[in-house]
DOMARTI-107014 format. One line per 5 residues: number of its first residue (from 1); for each residue z, y, x of N, C-alpha, C. Coordinates in steps of 0.02 Angstrom, whole numbers, plus 50000, padded with zeros to 5 digits. Example, Ala and Ser with C-alpha at 12.3 -4.5 7.8 and 13.67 -1.06 7.14 Angstrom:
// residues 2
1	50390,49716,50660,50390,49775,50615,50390,49835,50660 | 50354,49888,50642,50357,49947,50684,50394,50002,50645 .
This chain:
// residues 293
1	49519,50605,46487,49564,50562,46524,49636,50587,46518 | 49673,50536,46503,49748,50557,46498,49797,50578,46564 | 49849,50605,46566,49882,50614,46636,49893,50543,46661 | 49910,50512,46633,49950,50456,46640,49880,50403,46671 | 49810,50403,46646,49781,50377,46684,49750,50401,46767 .
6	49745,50458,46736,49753,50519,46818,49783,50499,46850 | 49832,50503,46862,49907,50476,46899,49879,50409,46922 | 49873,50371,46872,49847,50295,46902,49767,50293,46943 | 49726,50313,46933,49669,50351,46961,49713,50337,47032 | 49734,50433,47028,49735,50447,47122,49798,50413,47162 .
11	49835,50356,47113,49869,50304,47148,49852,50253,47188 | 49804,50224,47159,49770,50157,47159,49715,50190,47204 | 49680,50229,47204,49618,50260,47248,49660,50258,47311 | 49703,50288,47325,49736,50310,47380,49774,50258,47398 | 49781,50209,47392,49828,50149,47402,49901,50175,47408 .
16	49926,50214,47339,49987,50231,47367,50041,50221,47291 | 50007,50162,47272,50039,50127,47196,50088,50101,47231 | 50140,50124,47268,50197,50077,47290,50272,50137,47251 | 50326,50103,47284,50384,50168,47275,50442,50160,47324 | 50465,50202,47361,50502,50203,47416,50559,50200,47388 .
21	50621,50140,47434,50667,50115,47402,50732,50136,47442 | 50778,50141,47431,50843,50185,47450,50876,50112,47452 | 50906,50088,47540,50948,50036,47530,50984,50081,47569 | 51062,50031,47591,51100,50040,47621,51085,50009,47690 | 51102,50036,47735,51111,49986,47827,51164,49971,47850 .
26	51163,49914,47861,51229,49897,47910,51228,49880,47973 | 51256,49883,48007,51276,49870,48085,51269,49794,48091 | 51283,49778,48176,51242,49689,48164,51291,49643,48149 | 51379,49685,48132,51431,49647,48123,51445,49650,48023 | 51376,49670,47996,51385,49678,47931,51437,49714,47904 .
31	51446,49759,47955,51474,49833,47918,51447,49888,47900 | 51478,49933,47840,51419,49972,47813,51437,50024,47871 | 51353,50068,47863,51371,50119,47898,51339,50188,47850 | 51327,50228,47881,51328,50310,47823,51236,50320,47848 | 51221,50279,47874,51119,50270,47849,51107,50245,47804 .
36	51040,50249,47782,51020,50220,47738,50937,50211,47766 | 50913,50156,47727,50846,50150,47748,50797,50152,47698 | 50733,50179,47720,50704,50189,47647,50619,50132,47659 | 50651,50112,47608,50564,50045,47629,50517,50056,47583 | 50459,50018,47588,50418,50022,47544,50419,49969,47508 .
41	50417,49990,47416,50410,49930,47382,50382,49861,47388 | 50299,49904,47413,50261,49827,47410,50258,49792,47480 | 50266,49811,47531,50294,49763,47591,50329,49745,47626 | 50383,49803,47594,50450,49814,47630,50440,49831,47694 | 50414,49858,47708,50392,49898,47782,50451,49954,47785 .
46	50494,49948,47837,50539,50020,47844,50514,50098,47855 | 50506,50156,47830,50455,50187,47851,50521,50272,47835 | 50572,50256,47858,50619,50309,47844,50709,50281,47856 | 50746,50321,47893,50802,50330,47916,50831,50362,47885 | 50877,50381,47802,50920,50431,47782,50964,50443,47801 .
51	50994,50487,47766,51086,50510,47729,51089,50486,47673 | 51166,50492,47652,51173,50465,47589,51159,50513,47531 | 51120,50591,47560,51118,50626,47501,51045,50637,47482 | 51013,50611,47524,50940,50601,47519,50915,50561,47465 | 50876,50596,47429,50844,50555,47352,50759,50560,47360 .
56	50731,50501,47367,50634,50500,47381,50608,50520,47340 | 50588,50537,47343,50526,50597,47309,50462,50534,47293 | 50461,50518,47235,50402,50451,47243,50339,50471,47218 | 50285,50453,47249,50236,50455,47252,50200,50472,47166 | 50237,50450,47127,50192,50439,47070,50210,50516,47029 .
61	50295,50533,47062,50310,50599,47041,50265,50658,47085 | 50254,50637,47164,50215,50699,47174,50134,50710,47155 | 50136,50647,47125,50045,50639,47107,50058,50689,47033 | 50089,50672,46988,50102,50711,46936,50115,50797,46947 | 50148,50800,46970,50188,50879,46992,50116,50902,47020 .
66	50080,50878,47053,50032,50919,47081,49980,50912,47032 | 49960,50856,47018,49898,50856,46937,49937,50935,46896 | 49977,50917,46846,50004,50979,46821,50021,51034,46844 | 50022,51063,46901,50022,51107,46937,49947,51146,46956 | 49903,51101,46986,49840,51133,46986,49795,51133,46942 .
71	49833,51109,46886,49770,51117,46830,49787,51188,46783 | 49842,51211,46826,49844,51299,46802,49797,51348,46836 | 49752,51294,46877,49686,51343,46920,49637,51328,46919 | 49621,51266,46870,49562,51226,46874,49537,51171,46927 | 49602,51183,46953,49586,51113,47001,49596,51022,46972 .
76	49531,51001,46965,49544,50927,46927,49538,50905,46983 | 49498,50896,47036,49478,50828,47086,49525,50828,47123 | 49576,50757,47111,49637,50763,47161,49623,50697,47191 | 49644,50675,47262,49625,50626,47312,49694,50631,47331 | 49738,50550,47366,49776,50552,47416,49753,50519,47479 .
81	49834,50509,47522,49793,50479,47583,49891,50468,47604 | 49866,50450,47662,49948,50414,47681,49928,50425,47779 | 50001,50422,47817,50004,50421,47873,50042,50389,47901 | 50057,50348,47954,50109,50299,47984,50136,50250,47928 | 50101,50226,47895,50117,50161,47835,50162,50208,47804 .
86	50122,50260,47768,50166,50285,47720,50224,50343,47718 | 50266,50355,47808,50303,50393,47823,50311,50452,47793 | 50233,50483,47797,50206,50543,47756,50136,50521,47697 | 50140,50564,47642,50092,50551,47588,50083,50619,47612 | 50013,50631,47581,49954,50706,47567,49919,50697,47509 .
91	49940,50740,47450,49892,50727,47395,49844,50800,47387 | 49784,50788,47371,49724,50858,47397,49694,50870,47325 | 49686,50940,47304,49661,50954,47281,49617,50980,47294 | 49558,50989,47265,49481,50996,47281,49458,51060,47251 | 49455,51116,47295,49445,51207,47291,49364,51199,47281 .
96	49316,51174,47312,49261,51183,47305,49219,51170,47402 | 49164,51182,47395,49149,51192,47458,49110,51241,47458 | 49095,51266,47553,49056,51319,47568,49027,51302,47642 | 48954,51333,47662,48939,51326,47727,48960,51364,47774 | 48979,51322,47826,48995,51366,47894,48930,51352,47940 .
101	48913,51376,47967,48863,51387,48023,48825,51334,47985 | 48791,51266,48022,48762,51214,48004,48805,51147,47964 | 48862,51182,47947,48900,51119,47912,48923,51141,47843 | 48931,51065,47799,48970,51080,47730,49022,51063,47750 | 49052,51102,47699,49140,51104,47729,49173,51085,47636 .
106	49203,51026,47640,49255,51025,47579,49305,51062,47579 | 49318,51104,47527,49391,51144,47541,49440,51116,47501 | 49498,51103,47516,49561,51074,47490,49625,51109,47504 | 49669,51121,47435,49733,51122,47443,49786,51070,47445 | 49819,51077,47474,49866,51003,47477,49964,51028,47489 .
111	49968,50933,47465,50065,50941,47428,50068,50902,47494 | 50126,50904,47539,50149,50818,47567,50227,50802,47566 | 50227,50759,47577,50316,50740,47569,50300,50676,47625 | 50376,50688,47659,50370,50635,47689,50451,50572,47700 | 50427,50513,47690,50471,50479,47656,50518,50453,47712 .
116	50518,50477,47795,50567,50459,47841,50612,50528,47836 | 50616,50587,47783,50647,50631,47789,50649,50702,47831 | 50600,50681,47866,50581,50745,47938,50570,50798,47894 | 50527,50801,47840,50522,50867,47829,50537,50882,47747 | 50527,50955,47728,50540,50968,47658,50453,50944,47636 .
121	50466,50947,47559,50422,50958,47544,50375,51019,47547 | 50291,50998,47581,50267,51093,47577,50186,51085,47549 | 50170,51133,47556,50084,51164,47531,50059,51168,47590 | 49983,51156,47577,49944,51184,47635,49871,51180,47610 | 49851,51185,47683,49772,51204,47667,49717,51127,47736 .
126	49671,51100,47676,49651,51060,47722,49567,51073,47708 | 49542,51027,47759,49457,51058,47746,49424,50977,47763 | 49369,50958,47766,49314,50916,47780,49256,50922,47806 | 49236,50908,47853,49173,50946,47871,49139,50888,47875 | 49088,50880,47818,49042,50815,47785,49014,50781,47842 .
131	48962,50804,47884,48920,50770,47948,48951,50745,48010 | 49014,50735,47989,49054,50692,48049,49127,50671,48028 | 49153,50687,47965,49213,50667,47925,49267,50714,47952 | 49251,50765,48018,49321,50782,48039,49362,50815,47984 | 49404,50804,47985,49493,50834,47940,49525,50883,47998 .
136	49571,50925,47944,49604,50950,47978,49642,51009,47939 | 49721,51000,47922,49764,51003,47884,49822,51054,47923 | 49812,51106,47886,49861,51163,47905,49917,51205,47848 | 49978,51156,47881,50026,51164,47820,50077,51234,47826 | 50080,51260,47762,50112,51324,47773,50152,51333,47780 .
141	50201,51347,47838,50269,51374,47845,50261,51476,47832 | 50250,51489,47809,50263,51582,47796,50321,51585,47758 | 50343,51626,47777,50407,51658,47740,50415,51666,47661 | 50337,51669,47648,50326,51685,47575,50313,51630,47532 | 50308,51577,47552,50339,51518,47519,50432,51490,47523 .
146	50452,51491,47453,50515,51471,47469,50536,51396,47467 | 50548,51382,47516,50566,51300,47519,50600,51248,47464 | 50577,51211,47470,50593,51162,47414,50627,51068,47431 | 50667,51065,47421,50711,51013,47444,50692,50936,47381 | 50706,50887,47441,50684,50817,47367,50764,50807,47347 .
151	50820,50844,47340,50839,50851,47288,50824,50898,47241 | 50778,50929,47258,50759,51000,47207,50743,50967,47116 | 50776,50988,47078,50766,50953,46999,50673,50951,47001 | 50651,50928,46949,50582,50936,46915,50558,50993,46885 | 50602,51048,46849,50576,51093,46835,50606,51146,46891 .
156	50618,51134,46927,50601,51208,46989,50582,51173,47032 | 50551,51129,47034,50468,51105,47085,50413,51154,47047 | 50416,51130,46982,50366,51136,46957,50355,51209,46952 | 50409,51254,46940,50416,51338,46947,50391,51353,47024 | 50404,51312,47064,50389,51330,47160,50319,51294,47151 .
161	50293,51261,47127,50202,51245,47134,50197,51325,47107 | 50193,51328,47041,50147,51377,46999,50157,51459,47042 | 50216,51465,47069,50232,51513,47102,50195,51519,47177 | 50185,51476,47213,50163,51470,47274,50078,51452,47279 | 50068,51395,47235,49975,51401,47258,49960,51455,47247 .
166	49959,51517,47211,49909,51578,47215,49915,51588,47281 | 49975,51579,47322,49996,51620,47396,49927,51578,47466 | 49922,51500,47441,49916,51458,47491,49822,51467,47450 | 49810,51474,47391,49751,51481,47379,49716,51536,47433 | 49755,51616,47417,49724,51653,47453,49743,51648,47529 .
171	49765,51614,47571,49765,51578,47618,49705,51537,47643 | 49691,51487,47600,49647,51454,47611,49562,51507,47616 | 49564,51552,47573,49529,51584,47569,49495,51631,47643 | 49570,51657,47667,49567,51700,47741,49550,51650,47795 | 49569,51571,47782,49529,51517,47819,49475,51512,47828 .
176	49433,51525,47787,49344,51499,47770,49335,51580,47810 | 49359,51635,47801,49340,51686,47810,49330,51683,47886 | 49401,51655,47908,49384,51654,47994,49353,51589,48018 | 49339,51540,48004,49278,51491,48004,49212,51529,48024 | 49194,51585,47962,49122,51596,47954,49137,51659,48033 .
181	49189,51678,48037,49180,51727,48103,49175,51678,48191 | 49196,51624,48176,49207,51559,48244,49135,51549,48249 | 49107,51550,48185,49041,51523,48171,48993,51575,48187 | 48987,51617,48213,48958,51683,48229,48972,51705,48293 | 49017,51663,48337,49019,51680,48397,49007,51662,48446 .
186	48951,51646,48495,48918,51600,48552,48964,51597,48597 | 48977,51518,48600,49040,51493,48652,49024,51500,48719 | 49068,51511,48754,49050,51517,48849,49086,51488,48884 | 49071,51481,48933,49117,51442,48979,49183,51446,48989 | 49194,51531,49014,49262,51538,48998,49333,51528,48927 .
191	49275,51539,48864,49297,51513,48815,49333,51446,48813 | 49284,51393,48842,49322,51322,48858,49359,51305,48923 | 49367,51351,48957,49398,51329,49004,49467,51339,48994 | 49490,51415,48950,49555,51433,48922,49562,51393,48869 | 49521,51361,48845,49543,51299,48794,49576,51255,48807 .
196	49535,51219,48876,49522,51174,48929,49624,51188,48955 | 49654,51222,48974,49702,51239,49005,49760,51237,48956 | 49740,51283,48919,49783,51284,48846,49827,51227,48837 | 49763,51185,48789,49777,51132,48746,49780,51098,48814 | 49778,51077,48857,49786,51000,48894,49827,51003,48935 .
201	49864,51088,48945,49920,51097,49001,49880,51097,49058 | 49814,51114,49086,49791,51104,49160,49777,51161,49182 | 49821,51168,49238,49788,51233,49288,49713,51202,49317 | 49675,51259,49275,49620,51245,49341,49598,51283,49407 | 49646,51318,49425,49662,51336,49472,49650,51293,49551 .
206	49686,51242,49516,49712,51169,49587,49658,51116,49574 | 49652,51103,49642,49614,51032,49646,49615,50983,49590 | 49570,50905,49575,49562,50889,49547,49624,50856,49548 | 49635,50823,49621,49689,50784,49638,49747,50802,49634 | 49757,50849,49621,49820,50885,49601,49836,50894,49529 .
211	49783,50870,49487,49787,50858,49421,49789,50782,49402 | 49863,50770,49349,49876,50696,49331,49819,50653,49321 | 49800,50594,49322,49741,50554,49299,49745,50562,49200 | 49817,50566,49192,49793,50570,49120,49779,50623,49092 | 49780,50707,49114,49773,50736,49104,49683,50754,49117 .
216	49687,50715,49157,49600,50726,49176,49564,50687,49129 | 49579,50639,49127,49548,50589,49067,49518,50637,48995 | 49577,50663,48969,49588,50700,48915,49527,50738,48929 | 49544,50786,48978,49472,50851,48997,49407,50797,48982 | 49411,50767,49025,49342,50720,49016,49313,50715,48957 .
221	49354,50668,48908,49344,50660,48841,49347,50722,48791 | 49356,50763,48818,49369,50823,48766,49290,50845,48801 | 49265,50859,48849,49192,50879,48895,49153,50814,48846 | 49170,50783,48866,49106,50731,48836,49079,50745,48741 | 49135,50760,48715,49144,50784,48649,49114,50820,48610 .
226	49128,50856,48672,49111,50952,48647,49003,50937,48666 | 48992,50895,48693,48925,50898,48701,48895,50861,48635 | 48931,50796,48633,48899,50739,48592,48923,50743,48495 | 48970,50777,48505,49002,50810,48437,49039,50861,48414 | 49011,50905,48461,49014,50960,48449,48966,51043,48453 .
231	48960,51063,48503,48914,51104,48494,48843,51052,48484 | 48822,51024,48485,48745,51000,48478,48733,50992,48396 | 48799,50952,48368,48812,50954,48304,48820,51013,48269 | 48875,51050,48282,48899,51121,48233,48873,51173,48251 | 48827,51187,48318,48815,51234,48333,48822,51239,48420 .
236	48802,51313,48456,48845,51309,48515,48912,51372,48511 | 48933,51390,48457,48997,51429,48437,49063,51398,48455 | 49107,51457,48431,49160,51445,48443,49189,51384,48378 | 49139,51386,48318,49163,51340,48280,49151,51271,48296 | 49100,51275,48338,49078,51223,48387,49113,51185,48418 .
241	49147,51214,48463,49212,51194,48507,49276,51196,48455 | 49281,51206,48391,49322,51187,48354,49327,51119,48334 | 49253,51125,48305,49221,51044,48286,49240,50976,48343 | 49231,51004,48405,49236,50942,48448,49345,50928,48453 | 49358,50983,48442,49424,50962,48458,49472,50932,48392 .
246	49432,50944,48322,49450,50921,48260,49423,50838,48262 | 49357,50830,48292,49323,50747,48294,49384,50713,48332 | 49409,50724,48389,49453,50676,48428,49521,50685,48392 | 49540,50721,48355,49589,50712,48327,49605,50685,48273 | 49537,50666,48232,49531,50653,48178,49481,50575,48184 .
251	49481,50553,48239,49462,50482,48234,49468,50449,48304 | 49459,50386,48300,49489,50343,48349,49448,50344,48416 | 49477,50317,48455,49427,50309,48545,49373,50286,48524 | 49354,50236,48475,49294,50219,48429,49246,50253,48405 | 49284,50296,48389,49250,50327,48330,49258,50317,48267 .
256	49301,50286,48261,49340,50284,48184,49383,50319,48143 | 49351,50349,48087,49385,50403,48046,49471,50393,48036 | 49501,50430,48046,49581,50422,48058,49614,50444,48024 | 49670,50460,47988,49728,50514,47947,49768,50530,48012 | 49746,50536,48074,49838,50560,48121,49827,50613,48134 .
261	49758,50660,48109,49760,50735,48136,49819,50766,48056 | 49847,50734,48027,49883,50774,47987,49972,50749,47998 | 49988,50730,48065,50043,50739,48068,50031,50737,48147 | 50113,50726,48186,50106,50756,48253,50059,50779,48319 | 50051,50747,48361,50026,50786,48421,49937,50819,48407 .
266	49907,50774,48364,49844,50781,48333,49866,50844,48270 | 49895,50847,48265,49912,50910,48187,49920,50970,48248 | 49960,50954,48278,49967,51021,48338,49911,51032,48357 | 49863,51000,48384,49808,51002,48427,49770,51056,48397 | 49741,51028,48346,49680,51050,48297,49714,51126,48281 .
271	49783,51130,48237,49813,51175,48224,49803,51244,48301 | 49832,51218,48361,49839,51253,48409,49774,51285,48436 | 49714,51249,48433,49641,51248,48442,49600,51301,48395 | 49624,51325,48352,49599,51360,48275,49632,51433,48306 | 49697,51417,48322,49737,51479,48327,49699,51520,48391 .
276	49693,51480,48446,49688,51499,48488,49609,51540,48510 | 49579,51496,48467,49492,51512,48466,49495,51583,48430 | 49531,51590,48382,49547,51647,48315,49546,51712,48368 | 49603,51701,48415,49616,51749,48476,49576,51779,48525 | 49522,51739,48536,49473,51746,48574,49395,51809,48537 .
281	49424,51812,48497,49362,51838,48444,49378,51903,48452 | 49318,51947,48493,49328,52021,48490,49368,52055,48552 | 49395,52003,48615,49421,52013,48674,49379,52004,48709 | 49368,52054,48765,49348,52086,48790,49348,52042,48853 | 49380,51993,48897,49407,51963,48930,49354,51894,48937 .
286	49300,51904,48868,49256,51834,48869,49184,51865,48877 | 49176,51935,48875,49107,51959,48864,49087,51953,48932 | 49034,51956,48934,48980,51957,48997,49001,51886,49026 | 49020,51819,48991,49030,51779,49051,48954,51729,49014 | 48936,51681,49049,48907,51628,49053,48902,51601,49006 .
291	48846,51595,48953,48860,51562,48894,48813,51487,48906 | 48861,51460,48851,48835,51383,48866,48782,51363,48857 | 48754,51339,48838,48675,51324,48818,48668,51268,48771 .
């Protein structure tokens, strides 16, 4: 297969055969002003606010840059995906998989760019966990990646890929490593209750009534979760209670598989939930309490 059909491949798979367009904006008296708006070719959907020094990074260039980039590691299986009609693209390359406790886990490296300008372009590390679709995408800010701008030319992208996946590979790697340790550790009550507080902001300290209705809701649905898709599914571990907080972030009040755990309050969540469980491993502060059943 040629690059050029590659490219068309993980375009067309990913519904992301479009190209983001650089107009000018004007005010409602049809004067110019120093924004610019960036739409999408095929529906003209607005999906970005510029400057005038801002140049889009289009989709068909980051599908390329990353094909030629990971095929200095053997990575062929590349997949995209899109978020907020497009705002942000994620194109994934496919590391392999491995088991965690009772689950297969896809492992993926991944490029994103995002076409309202919020962020640079970066690397990261994303995963799949097959028996319930959850995602969950952790992009690297370390020091030891050096940032890369969408005015950055084509050949020092392409010098910042070849330079940086070894960094985000063995990254991904210390990921699976602390997976298989989440996955080895029987969750307890107190475990979720500092979860429980953490992530949802709730003292449980105070009455019920003293806690917002929407904040309780959340607990609820995050309790109901952790039974029906999570520990019963992954286990009763701490990767367990990972699993349930990656499912609601990664699909709808339905139950419908979603892309919003890879950008805001759902990217925090999952992200904040990993970190925090990570912390819990080997403190002393959780032993002897009540384990769940």
């Amino acid at each position: 297969m040629t690059i050029e059909q590659k490219i068309f491949d993980v375009l067309y798979d990913s519904k992301l055969a479009w190209s983001a367009v650089k107009e000018p904006l004007f005010s409602k008296d049809q004067e110019p002003t120093s924004a610019y708006g960036i739409f999408r070719s095929d529906s003209r959907e607005n999906i970005g606010v510029v400057g005038s020094k801002y140049q889009p990074l289009q989709n068909q260039q980051l599908v390329q840059e990353f094909i030629e980039s990971t095929k200095e590691f053997g990575l062929t299986e590349l997949e995209g995906s899109s978020v907020n009609g497009g705002k942000k693209v994620v194109i994934k390359a496919k590391v392999g998989s491995i088991q965690i406790g009772k689950d297969l886990v896809h492992r993926y490296i991944t490029v994103s760019n995002t076409h309202d300008g919020s962020s640079q372009v970066k690397l990261g590390i994303f995963n799949r966990v097959l028996v319930c679709s959850n995602g969950m995408m952790r992009e690297v800010t370390s020091h030891e990646l050096a940032k890369v701008k969408h005015t950055t030319n084509a050949g020092e992208k392409m010098n910042w890929y070849i330079r940086n996946i070894p960094v985000v590979l063995k990254m991904e790697e210390e990921m699976m490593r602390n997976y298989q340790m989440l996955s080895e550790v029987k969750v307890n009550s107190k475990h979720i209750q500092t979860l429980i507080d953490n992530i949802y902001g709730v003292d449980s300290t105070l009455p019920v009534d003293e806690i917002s209705t929407r904040k309780q809701n959340q607990v609820k649905e995050f309790d109901k979760v952790l039974t029906t898709n999570g520990l019963n599914v992954h286990g009763d571990t701490l990767w367990g209670a990972l699993q349930a907080m990656t499912y609601i972030q990664s699909h709808t009040p339905t139950g419908i598989v979603s892309e919003k755990y890879m950008t805001g309050a759902s990217y925090e969540k999952s992200n904040m939930t990993y970190e925090l469980l990570m912390s819990m491993i080997g403190n002393p502060i959780y032993d002897e309490v009540e384990v769940i059943a």
